[in-house]
C-alpha positions as CSV (number, residue, x, y, z in Angstrom):
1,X,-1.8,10.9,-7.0
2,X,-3.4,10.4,-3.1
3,X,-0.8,8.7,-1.1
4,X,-1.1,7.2,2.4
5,X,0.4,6.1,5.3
6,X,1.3,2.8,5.6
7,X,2.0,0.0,8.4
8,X,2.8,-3.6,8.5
9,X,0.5,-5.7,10.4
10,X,2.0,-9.1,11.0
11,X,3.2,-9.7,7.9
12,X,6.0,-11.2,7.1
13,X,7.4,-10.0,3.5
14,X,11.0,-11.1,4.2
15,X,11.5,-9.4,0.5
16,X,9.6,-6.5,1.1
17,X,11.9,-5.8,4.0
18,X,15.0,-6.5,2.2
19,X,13.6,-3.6,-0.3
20,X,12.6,-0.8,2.1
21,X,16.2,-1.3,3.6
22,X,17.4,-0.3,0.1
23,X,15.1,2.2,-0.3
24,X,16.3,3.7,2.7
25,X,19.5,3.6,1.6
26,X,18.7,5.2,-1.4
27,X,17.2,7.9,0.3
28,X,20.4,8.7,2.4
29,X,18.0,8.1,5.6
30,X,21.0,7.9,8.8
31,X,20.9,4.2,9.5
32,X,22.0,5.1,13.6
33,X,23.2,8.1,16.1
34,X,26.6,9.0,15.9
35,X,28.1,7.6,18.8
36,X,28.6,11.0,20.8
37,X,24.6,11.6,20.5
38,X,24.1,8.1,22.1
39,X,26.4,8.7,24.8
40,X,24.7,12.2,25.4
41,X,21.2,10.7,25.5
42,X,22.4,8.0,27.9
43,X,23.7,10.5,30.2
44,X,20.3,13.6,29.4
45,X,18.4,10.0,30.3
46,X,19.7,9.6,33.7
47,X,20.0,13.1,35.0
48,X,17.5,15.1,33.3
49,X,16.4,19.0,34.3
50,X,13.7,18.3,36.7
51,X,10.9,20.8,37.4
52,X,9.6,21.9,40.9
53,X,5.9,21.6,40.7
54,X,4.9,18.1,41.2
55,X,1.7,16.2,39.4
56,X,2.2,12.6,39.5
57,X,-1.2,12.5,41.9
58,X,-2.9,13.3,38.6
59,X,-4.2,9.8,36.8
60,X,-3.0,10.8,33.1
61,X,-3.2,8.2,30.2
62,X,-2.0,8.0,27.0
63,X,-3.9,6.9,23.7
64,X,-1.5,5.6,20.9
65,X,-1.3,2.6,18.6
66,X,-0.5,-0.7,20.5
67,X,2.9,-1.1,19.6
68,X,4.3,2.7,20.3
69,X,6.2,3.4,22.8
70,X,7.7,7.3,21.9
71,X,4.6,8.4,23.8
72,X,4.2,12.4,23.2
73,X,0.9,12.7,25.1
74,X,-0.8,12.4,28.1
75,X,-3.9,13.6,29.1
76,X,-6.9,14.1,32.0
77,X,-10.2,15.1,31.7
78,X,-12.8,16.3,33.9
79,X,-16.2,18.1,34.5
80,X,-15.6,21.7,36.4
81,X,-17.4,21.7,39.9
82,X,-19.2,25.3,38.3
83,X,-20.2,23.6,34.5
84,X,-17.9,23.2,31.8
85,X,-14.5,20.9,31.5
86,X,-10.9,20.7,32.6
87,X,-8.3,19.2,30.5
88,X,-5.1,18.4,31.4
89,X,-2.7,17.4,28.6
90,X,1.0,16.6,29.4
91,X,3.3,17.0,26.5
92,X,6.8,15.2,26.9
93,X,9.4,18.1,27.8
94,X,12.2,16.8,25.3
95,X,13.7,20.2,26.6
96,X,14.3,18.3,29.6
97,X,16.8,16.3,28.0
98,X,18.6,18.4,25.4
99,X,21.1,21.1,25.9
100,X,21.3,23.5,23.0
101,X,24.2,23.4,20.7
102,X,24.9,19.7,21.8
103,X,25.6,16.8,20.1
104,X,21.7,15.5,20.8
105,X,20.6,18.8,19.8
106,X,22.9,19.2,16.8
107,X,21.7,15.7,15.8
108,X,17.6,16.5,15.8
109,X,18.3,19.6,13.6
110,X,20.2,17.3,11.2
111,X,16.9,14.8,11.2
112,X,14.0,17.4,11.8
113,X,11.5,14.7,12.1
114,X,10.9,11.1,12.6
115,X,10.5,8.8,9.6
116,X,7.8,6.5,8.9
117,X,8.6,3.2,7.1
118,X,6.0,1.0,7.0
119,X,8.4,-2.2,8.7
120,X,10.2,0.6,11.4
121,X,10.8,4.5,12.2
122,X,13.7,6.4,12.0
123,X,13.6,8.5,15.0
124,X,14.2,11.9,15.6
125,X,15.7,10.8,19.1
126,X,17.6,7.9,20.6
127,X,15.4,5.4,21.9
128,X,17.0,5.8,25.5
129,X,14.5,9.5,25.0
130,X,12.2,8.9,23.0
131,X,11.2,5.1,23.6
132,X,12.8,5.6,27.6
133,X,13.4,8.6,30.0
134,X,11.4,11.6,28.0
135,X,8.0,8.9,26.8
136,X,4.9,9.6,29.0
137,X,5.2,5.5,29.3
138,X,3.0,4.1,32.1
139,X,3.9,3.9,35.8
140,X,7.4,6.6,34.9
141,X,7.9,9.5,36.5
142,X,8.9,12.0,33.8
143,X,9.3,16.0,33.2
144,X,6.7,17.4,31.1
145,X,4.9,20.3,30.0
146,X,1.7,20.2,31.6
147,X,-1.4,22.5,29.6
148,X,-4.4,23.0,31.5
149,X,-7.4,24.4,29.6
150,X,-10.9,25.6,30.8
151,X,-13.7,25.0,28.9
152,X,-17.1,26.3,29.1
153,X,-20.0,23.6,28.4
154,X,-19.7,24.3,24.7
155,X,-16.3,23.4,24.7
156,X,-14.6,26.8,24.3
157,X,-11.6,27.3,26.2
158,X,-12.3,30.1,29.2
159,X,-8.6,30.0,30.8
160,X,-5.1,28.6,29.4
161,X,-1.8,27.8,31.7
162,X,1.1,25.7,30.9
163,X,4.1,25.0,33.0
164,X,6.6,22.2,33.6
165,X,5.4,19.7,36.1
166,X,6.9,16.1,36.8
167,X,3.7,13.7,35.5
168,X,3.1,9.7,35.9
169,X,0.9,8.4,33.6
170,X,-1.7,5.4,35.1
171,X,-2.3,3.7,31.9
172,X,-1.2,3.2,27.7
173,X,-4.5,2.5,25.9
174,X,-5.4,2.1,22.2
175,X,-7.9,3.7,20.1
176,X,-9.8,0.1,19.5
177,X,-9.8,-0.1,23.1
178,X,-10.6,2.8,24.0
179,X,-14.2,2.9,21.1
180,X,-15.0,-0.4,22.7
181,X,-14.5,1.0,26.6
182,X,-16.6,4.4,25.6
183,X,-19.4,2.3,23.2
184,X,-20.2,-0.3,26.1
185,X,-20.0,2.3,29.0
186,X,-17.2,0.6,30.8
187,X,-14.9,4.0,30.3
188,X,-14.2,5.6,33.6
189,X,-15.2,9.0,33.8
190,X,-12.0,10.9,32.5
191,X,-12.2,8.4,29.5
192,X,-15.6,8.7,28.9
193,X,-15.3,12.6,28.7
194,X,-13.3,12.4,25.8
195,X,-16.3,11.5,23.6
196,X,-18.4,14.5,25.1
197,X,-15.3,16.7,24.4
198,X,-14.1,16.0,21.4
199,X,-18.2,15.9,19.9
200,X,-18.2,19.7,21.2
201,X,-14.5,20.7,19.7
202,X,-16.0,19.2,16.3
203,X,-18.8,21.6,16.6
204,X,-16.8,24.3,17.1
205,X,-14.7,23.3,14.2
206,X,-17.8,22.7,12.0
207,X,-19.1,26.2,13.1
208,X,-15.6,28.2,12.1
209,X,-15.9,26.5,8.8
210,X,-12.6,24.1,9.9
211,X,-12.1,20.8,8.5
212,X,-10.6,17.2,9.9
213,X,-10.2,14.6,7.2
214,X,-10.5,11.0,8.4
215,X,-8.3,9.8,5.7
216,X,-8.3,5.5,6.1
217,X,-4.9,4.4,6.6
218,X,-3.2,1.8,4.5
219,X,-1.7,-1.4,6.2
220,X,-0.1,-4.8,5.0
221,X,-1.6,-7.9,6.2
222,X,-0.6,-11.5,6.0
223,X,-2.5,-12.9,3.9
224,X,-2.3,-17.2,3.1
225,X,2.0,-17.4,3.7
226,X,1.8,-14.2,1.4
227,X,0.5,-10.1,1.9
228,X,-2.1,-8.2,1.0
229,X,-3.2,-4.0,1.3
230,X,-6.2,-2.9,2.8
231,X,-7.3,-0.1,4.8
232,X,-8.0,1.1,8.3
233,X,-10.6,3.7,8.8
234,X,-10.3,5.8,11.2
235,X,-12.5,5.1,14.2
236,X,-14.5,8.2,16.3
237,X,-11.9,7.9,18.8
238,X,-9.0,9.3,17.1
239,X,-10.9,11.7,15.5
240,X,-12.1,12.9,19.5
241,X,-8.1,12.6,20.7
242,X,-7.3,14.5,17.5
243,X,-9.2,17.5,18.7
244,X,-7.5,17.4,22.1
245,X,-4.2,18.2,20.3
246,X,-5.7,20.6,17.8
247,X,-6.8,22.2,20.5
248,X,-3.9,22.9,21.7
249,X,-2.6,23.5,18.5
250,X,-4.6,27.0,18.5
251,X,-4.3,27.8,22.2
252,X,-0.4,28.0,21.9
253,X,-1.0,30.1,18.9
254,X,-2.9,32.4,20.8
255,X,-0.5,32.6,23.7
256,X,2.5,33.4,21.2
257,X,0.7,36.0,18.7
258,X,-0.4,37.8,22.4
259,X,3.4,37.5,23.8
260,X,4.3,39.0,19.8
261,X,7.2,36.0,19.4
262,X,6.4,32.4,18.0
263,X,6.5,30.2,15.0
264,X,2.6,29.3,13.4
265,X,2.2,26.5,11.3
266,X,0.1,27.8,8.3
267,X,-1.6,26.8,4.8
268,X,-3.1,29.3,2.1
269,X,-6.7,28.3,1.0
270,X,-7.3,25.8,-1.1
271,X,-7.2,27.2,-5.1
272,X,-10.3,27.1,-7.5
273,X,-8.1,24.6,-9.8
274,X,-7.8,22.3,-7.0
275,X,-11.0,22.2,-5.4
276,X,-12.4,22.4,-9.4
277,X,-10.1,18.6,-9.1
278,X,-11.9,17.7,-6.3
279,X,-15.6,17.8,-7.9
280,X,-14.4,15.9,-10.7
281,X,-12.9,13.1,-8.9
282,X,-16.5,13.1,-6.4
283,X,-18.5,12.8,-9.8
284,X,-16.1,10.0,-10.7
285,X,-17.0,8.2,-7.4
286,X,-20.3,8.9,-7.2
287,X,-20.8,11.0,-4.5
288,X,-23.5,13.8,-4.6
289,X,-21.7,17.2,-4.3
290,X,-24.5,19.9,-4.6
291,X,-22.8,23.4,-5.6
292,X,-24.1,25.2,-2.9
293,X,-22.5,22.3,-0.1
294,X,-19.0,23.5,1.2
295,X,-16.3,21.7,0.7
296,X,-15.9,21.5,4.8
297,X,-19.4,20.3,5.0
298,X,-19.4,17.4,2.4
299,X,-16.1,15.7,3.6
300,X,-17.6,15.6,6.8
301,X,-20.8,13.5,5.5
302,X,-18.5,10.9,3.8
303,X,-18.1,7.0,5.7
304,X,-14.2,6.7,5.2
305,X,-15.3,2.6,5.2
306,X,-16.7,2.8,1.7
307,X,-14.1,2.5,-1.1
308,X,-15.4,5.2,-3.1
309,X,-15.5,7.8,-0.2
310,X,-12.1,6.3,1.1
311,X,-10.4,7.3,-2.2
312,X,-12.4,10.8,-2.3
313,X,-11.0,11.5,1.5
314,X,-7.4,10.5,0.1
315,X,-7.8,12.9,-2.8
316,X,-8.8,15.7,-0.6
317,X,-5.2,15.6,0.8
318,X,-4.0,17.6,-2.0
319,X,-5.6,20.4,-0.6
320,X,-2.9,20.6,2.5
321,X,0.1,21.0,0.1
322,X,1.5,24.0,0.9
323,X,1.7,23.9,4.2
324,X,4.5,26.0,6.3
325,X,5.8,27.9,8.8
326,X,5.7,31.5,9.8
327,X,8.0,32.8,12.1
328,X,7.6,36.9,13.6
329,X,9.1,38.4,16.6
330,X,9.5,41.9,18.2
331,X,5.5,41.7,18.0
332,X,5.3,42.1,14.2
333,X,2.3,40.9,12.8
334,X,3.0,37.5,11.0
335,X,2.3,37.0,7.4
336,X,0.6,34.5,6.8
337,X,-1.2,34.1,10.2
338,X,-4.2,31.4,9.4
339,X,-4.2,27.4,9.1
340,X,-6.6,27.6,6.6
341,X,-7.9,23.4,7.3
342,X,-8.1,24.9,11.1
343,X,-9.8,27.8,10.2
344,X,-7.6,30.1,13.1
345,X,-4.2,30.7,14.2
346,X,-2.7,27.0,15.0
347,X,0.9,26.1,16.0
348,X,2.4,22.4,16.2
349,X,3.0,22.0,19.8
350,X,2.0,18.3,21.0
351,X,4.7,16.1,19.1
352,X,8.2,17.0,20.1
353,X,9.7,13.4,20.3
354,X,9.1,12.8,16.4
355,X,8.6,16.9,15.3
356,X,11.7,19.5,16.1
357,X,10.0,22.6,16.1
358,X,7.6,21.7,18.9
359,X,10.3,21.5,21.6
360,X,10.8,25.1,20.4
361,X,7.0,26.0,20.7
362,X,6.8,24.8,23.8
363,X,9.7,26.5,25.1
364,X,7.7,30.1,24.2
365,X,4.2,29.0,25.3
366,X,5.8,28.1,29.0
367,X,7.8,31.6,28.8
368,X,4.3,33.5,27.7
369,X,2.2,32.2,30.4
370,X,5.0,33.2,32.9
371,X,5.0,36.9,31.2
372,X,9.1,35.8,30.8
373,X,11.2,36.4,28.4
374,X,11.4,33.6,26.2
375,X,15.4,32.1,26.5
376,X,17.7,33.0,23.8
377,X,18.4,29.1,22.5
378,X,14.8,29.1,21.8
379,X,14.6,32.3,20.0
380,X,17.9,32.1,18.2
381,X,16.5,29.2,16.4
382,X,13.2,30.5,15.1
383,X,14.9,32.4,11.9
384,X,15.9,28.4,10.3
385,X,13.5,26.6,11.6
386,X,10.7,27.1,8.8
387,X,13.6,26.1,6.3
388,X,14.9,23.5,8.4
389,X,10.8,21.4,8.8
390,X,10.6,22.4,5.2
391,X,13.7,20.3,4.3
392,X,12.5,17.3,6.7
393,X,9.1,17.5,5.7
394,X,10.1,16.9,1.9
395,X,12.1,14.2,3.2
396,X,9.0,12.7,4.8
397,X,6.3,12.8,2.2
398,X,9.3,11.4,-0.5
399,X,9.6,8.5,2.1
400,X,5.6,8.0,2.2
401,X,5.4,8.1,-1.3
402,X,8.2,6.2,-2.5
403,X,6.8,3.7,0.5
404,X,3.7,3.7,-0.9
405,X,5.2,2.7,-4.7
406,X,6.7,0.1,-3.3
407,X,4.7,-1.6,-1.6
408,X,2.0,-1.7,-4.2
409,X,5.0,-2.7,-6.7
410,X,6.1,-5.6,-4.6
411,X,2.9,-6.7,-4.2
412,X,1.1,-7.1,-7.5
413,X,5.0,-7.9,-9.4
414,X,3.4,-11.5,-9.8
415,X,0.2,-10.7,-11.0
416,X,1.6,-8.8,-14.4
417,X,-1.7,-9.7,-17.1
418,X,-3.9,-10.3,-14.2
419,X,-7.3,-8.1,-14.1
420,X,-8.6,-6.6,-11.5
421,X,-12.4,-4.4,-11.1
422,X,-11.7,-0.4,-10.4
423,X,-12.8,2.8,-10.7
424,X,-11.5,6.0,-12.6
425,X,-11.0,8.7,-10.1
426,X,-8.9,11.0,-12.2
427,X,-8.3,12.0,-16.0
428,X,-5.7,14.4,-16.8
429,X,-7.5,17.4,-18.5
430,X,-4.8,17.3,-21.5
431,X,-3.7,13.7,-21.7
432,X,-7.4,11.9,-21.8
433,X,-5.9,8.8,-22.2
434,X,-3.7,8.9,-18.9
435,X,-5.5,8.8,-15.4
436,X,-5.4,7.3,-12.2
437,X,-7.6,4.4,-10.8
438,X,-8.4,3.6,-7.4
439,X,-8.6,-0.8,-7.2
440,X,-11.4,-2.3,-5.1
441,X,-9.0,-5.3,-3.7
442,X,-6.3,-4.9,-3.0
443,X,-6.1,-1.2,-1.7
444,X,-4.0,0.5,-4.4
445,X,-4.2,3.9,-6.4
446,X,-2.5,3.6,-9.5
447,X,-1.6,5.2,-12.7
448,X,-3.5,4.0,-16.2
449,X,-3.1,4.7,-19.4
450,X,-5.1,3.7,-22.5
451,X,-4.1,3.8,-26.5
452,X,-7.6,3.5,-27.8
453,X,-10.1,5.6,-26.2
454,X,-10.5,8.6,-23.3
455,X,-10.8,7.2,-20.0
456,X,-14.1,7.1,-18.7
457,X,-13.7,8.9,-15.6
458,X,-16.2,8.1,-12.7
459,X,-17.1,4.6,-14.4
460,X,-16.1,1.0,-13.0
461,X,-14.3,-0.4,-15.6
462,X,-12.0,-4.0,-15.7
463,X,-7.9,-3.1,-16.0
464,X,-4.9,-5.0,-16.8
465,X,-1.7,-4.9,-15.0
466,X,0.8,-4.0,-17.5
467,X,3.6,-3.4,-15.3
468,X,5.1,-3.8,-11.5
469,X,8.5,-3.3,-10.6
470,X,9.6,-2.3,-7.1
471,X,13.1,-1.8,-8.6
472,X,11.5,1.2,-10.3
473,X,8.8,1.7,-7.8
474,X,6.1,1.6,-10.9
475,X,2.7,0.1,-11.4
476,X,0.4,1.0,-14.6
477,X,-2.4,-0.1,-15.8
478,X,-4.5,-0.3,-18.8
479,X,-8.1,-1.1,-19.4
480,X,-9.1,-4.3,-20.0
């Protein structure tokens, strides 16, 4: 079944709360840092490893949801005197901060990544790092790792160099903001190049047969004293900052295949079973899916604020299970080298307040562009690291999902016998009368099951809510 992210937008849902602290008990998910970590940020916070090149003079800014404030990113862009584009792009430098084989350190390896619940995160970092002294938050002067790529006028990057720098970003924008600024032409010139940008990176993506799926994101909204679900589709804007990261992604890939020691994040292609799945469920919803259209091409037609294509876009996430890491060294050839959604080498690199491994990939990007040898902290780790994100990873999507269940549990628990108009995206091939159905209103996928007759797949059909329990994180339906 598809499952999504999912935030709370002032809603209240004093239960709801009450249930995801349970959940999170359940889950064994650390409720605080240990007191030694705390102390050990407090004290990385006030006298961190500063750098000796200084670029506060450049006018960075940051695009994140409004309430963030564990700020990974930074960038600049702007038009190259001779044709083409500079970007700068500041990545915190959480190295900055953490000593290896400390208690901070010993602590991130422990939590791998930071936790989304949809009332609060569970960060990777104490907040005096990664809401504080290592955030690319406005008007601070931090240490960061500072990428500057070259493109050519097609948007293919010409020239690559990364180093530590001490950055100050001017100003902490959001992607609604920003679509209005760059619609209306009131961007400023380094804001209004992200557009131009991140149109060219999609045609390069589009060309290499890559794919970007603009997958709606679920949120709770108050609704009447009460909540509802419903979605947020992803606007151009994030789609154009995505591509600055992804970017990025593939250049540090590069620059650690050519130096012969790194850690790639990879995925196999997609099998004939699951892509097989995936025509099914677009003849359930309708949408037109001519044999000879690739699978790359057709996502990228799709309007992720229609219902049907929504719920298409979340299926299509089942393609990007099996996603890992591949680690080589001594200048072996890694096996597997390929992302195969990126379509080329790529390497997670732009997230290292809420990822682990991207402090390390830093680490031996800044060491390849200096023709150094990487330091021994950072290559020690590389053997445990894919089974250390694997470990946090699981832990992550079992969060999402179980998030997901109970939310959509907690929220229709009243309306047990009430009917509700959807749409049969799914039928499983042996079990005809089982399937899943995607709800126009509210926003939830959820399991059906008939006793009479086969499940209609691709039809809209009426069901009944047999069952809701956020104690067992269930909802089922039947038709009605």
């Amino acid at each position: 079944m598809p499952r999504r992210h999912i935030s709370m937008t002032g809603a209240d849902g004093t239960a709801l709360r009450a249930a995801l602290r349970e959940l999170r008990t359940k889950l064994e998910v650390p409720e605080g840092f240990p007191a030694p970590v705390l102390a050990e940020a407090e004290r990385a916070a006030a006298h961190p490893r500063l750098p000796d090149q200084d670029a506060t003079d450049l006018p960075l800014f940051t695009i994140d949801p409004p309430t963030s404030r564990d700020l990974d990113q930074a960038m600049h862009l702007a038009r190259r005197s001779g044709g083409g584009y500079r970007v700068h792009y500041a990545i915190a430098d959480v190295a900055a901060f953490v000593t290896p084989g400390g208690a901070l350190d010993v602590e991130a390896h422990r939590r791998v990544t930071t936790l989304y619940f949809p009332d609060e995160n569970v960060p990777l970092h104490p907040a005096a790092l990664a809401e504080g002294a290592a955030s690319l938050l406005p008007d601070q002067t931090c240490p960061a790792l500072l990428w500057r790529l070259d493109l050519d006028s097609e948007g293919r990057v010409e020239s690559t160099d990364v180093r530590r720098a001490l950055v100050r970003s001017r100003a902490k924008l959001d992607y609604e903001g920003v679509q209005k600024a760059i619609d209306t032409g009131t961007a400023e010139e380094s804001l209004a190049l992200l557009k131009d940008i991140g149109l060219l990176r999609e045609t390069l993506e589009r060309e290499r047969g890559g794919i970007s799926l603009n997958v709606p994101e679920q949120e709770i909204v108050a609704q009447g004293g009460s909540y509802t679900l419903a979605y947020r589709a992803p606007l151009p804007a994030d789609g154009w900052n995505a591509q600055i990261s992804l970017m990025t992604g593939m250049v540090a890939a590069e620059l650690m295949l050519a130096a012969g020691t790194g850690i790639l994040r990879t995925l196999p292609s997609a099998p004939d079973g699951a892509v097989g799945r995936l025509r099914r469920a677009a003849k359930a919803l309708r949408i037109d899916w001519p044999h000879h259209v690739p699978y790359a091409e057709l996502v990228r037609s799709l309007d992720p604020h229609r219902p049907a294509h929504a719920a298409f876009l979340q299926e299509c996430t089942a393609l990007l299970r099996g996603a890992g890491y591949t680690v080589f060294r001594g200048g072996e050839t890694p096996d597997p080298v390929l992302h195969a959604a990126v379509a080329a080498p790529y390497a997670h690199c732009t997230a290292p307040l809420r990822r682990l491994v991207d402090r390390y990939t830093g680490e031996l990007c800044v060491a390849a562009v200096a023709g150094a040898e990487p330091p021994e902290w950072a290559v020690s780790a590389l053997a445990e690291l894919p089974r250390e994100m694997a470990q946090g990873s699981r832990l992550a999507n079992t969060v999402e999902r179980e998030s997901v269940d109970l939310v959509e549990a907690a929220l229709l628990k009243d309306r047990v016998g009430e009917t509700f108009e959807a749409t049969v995206i799914d039928v499983k091939d042996r079990e005809p009368l089982v399937g899943t159905v995607h709800l126009e209103e509210p926003a939830v996928v959820g399991r059906i099951e008939s006793t009479a007759r086969e499940l209609p797949l691709g039809d809209r059909i009426r069901v009944r809510l047999t069952e809701a329990d956020p104690g067992t994180l269930k909802v089922l339906f039947a038709p009605a």
